[in-house]
C-alpha positions as a Markdown table, in Angstrom:
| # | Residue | x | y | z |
|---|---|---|---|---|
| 1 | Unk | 120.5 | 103.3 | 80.7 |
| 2 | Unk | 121.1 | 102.9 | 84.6 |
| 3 | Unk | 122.4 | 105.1 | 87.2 |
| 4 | Unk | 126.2 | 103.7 | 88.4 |
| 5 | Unk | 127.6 | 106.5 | 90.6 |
| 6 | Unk | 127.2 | 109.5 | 88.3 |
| 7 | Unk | 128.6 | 107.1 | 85.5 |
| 8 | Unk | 125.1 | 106.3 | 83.3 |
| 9 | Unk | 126.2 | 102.5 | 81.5 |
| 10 | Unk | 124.7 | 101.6 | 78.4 |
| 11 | Unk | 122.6 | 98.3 | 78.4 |
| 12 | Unk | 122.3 | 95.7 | 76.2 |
| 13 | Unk | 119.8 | 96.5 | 73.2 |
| 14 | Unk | 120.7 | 100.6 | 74.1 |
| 15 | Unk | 122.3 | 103.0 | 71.5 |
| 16 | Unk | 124.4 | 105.8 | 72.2 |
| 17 | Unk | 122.7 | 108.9 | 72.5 |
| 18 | Unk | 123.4 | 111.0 | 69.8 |
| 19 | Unk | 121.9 | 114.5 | 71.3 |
| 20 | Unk | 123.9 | 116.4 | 73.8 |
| 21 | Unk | 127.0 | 116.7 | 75.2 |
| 22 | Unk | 129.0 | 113.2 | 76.1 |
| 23 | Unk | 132.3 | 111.7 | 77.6 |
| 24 | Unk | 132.1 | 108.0 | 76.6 |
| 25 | Unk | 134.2 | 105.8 | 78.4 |
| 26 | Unk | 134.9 | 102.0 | 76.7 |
| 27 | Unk | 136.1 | 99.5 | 79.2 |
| 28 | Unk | 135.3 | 96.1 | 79.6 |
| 29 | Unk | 134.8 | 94.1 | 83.3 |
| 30 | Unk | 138.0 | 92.2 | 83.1 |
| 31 | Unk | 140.3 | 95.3 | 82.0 |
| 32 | Unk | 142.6 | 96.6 | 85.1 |
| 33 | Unk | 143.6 | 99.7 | 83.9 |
| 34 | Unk | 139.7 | 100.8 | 83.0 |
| 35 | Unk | 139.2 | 100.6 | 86.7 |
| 36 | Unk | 141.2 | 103.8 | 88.1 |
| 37 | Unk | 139.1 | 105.4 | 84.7 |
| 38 | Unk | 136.1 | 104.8 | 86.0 |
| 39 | Unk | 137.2 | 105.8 | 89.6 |
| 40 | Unk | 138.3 | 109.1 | 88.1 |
| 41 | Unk | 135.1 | 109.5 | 86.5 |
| 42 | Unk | 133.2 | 109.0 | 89.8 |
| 43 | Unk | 134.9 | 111.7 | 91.6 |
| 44 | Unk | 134.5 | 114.5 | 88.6 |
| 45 | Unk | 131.4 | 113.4 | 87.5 |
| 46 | Unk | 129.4 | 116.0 | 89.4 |
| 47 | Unk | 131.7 | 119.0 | 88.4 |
| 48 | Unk | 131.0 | 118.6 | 84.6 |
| 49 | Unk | 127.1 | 120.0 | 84.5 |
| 50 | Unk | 127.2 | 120.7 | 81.0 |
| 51 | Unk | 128.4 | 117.1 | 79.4 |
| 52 | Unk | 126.9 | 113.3 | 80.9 |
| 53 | Unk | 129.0 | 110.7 | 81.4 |
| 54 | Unk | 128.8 | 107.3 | 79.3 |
| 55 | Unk | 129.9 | 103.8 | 80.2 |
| 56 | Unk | 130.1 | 100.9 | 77.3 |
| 57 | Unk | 131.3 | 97.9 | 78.1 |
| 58 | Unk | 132.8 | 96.6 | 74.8 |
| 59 | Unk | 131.7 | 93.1 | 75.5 |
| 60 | Unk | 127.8 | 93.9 | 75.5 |
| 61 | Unk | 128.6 | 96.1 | 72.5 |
| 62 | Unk | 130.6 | 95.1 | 69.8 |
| 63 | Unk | 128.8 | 96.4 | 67.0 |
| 64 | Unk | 129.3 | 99.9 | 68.6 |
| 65 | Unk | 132.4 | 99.1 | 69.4 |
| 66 | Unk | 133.3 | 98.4 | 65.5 |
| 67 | Unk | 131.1 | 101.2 | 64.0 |
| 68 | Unk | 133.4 | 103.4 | 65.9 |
| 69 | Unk | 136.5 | 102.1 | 65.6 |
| 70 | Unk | 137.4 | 101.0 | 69.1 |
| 71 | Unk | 140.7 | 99.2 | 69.0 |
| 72 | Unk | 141.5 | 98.9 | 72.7 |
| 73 | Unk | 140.4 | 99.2 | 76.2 |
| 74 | Unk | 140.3 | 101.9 | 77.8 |
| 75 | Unk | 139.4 | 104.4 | 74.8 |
| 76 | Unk | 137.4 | 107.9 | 76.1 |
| 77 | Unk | 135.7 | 109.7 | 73.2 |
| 78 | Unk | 133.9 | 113.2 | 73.6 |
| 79 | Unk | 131.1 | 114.1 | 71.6 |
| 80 | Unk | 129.7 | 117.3 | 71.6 |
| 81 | Unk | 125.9 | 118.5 | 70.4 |
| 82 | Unk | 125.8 | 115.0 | 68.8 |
| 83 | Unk | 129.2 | 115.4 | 66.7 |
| 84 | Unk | 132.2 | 113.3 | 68.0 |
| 85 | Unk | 135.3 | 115.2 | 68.8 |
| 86 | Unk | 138.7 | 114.7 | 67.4 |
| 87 | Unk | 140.1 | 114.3 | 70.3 |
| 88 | Unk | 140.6 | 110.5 | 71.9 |
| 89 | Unk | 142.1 | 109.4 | 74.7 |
| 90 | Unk | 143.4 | 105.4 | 74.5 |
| 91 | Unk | 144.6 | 104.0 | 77.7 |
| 92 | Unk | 144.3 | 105.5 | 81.0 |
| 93 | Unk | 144.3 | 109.2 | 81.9 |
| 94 | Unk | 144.7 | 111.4 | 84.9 |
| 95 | Unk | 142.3 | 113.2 | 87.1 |
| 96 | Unk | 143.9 | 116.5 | 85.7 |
| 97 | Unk | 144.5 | 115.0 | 82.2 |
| 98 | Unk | 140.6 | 114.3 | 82.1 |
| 99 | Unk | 139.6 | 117.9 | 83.1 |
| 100 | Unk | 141.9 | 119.6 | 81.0 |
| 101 | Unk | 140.2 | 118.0 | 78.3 |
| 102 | Unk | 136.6 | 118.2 | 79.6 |
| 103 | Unk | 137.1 | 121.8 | 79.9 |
| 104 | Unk | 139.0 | 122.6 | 76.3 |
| 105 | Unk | 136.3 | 120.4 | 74.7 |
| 106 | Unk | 133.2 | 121.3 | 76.4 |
């Protein structure tokens, strides 16, 4: 995985980690409204000790895309000690919107 501005991206051939605490963000280059996501992300990043951030771009990964059920772009999922949270957010989301969240959730 490499480094984007506190966002870690999953590369091609990588799986998602499935120990720890996670905010996955799906997004793909050409979406607009995944941008201001991952701008958000970037500025909150380093508040949020306790969870990592994930990027997948649902072009390199469809077959993680399917195996979770991804339907659009932008679609944030939270998993927590390995187990994926109920909670999903599809489209895009506020800076106070994300951290509610972060904070009910982890």
């Amino acid at each position: 995985m490499s480094e984007r501005k506190g966002l870690t991206s999953l590369k091609k051939g990588e799986q998602i980690p499935v120990e720890g605490n996670w905010l996955i963000l799906f997004s793909s280059e050409g979406c607009g409204p995944c941008k201001p996501c991952k701008d958000i992300l970037e500025k909150i990043y380093s508040g949020w000790p306790g969870a990592n951030f994930l990027l997948v771009d649902t072009t390199v990964h469809p077959r993680i895309v399917m195996s979770l059920s991804i339907r659009a772009v932008p679609t944030t999922i939270f998993v927590k000690e390995g187990i994926e949270q109920s909670t999903r957010i599809m489209g895009v989301f506020s800076k106070r919107g994300i951290e509610d969240t972060l904070k009910r959730i982890f």
